[in-house]
VEXLUM-976987 format. One record per atom (N, C-alpha, C): y, x, z; residue in one letter; residue number from 0; atom name. Coordinates in steps of 0.02 Angstrom, whole numbers, m for minus. Example, Ala and Ser with C-alpha at 12.3 -4.5 7.8 and 13.67 -1.06 7.14 Angstrom:
REM residues 2
        y        x        z   resn   resi   name
     m284      660      390      a      0      N
     m225      615      390      a      0     CA
     m165      660      390      a      0      C
     m112      642      354      s      1      N
      m53      684      357      s      1     CA
        2      645      394      s      1      C
REM end
This chain:
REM residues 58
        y        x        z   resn   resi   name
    12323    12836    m7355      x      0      N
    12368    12887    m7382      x      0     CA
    12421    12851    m7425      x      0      C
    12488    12879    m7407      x      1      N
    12519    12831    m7451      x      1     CA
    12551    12860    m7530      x      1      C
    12571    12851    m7562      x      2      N
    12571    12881    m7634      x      2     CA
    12647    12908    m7619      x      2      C
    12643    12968    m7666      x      3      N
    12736    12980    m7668      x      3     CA
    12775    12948    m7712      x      3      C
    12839    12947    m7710      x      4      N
    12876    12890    m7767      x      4     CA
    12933    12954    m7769      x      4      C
    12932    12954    m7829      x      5      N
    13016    12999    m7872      x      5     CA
    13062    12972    m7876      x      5      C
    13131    13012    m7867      x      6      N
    13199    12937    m7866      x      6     CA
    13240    12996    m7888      x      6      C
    13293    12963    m7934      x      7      N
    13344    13014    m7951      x      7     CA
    13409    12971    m7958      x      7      C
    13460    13019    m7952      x      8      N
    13527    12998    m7944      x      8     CA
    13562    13023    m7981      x      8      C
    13635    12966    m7990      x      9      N
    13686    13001    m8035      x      9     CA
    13748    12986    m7991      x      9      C
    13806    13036    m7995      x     10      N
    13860    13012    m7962      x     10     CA
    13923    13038    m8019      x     10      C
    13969    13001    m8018      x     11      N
    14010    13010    m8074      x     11     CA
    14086    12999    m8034      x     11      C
    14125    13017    m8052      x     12      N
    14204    12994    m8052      x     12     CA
    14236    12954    m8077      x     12      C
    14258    12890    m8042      x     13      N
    14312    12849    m8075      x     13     CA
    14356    12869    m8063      x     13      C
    14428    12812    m8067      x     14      N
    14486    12813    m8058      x     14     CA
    14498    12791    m7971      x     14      C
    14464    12766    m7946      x     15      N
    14440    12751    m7873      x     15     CA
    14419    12787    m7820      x     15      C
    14394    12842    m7851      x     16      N
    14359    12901    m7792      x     16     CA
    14267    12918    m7860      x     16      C
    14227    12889    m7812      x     17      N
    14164    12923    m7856      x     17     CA
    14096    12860    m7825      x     17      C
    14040    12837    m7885      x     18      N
    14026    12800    m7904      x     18     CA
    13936    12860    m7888      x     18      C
    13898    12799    m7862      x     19      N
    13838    12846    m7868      x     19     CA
    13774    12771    m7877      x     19      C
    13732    12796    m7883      x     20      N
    13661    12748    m7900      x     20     CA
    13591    12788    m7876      x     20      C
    13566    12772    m7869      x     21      N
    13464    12790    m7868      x     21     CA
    13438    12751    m7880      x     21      C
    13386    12784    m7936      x     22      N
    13333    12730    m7963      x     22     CA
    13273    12769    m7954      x     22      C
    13236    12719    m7952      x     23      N
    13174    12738    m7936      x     23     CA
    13121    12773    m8009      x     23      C
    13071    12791    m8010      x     24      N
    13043    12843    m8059      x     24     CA
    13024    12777    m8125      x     24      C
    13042    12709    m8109      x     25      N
    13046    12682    m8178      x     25     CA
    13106    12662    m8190      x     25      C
    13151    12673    m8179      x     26      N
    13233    12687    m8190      x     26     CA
    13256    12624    m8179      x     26      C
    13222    12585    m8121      x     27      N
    13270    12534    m8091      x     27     CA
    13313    12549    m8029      x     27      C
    13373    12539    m8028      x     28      N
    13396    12549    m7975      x     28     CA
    13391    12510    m7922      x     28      C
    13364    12562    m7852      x     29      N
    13366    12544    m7805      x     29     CA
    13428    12543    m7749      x     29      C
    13470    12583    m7756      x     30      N
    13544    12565    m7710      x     30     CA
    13600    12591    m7766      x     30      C
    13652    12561    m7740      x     31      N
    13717    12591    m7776      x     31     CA
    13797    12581    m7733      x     31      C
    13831    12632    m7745      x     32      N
    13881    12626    m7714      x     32     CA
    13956    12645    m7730      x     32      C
    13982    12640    m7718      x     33      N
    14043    12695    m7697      x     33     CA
    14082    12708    m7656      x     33      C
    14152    12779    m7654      x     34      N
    14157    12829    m7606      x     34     CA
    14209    12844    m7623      x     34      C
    14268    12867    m7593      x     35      N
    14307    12906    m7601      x     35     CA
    14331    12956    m7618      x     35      C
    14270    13006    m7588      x     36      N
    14266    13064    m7602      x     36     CA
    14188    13083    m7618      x     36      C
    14190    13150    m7655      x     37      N
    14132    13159    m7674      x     37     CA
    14083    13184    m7642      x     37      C
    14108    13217    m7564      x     38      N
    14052    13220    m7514      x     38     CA
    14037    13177    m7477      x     38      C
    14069    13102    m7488      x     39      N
    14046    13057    m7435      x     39     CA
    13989    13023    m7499      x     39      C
    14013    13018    m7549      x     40      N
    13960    12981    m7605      x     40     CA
    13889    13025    m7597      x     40      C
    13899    13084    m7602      x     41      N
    13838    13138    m7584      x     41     CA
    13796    13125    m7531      x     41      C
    13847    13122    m7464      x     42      N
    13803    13105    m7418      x     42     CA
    13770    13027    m7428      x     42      C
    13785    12972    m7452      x     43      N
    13749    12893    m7470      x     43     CA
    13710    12931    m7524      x     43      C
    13682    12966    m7531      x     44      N
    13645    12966    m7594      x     44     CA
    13590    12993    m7544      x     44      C
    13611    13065    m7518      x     45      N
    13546    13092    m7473      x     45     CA
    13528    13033    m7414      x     45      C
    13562    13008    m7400      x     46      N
    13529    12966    m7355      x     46     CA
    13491    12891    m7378      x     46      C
    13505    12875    m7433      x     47      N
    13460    12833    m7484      x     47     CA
    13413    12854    m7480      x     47      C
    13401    12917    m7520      x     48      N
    13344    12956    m7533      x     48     CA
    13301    12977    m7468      x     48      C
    13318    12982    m7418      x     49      N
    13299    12983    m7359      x     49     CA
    13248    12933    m7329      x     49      C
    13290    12889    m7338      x     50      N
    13280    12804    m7322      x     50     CA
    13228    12790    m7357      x     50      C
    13220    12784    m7425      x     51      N
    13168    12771    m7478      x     51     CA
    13110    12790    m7472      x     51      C
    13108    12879    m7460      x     52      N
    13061    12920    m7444      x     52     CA
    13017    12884    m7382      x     52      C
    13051    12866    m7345      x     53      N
    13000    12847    m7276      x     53     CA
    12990    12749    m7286      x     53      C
    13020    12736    m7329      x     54      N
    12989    12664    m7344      x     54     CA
    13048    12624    m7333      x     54      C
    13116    12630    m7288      x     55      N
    13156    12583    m7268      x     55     CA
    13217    12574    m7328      x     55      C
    13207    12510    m7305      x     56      N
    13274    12466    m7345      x     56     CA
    13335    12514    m7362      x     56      C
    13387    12540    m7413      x     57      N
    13442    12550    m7391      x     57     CA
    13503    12511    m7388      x     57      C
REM end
């Protein structure tokens, strides 16, 4: 059985477009990025979280 792991994200706005991170439930971050816009940063975040959830690299 494998254990569940918690991950949370922040996405913010620069002067560049928009800036996002996930860390894992001891607040290291595991990916980070940025985006242009704030539904493409959205979508790298759900698909991190995606990714994580089932064990793979992002």
């Amino acid at each position: 059985m494998t254990e569940s792991r918690s991950f949370a994200y922040s996405l913010c706005q620069d002067e560049d477009g928009w800036r996002w991170c996930v860390y894992d439930e001891d607040g290291v971050t595991v990916a980070d990025g940025a985006n242009g816009s704030r539904d493409a940063a959205q979508a790298a975040v759900e698909l991190t979280l995606r990714q994580a959830g089932t064990g793979l690299a992002a």
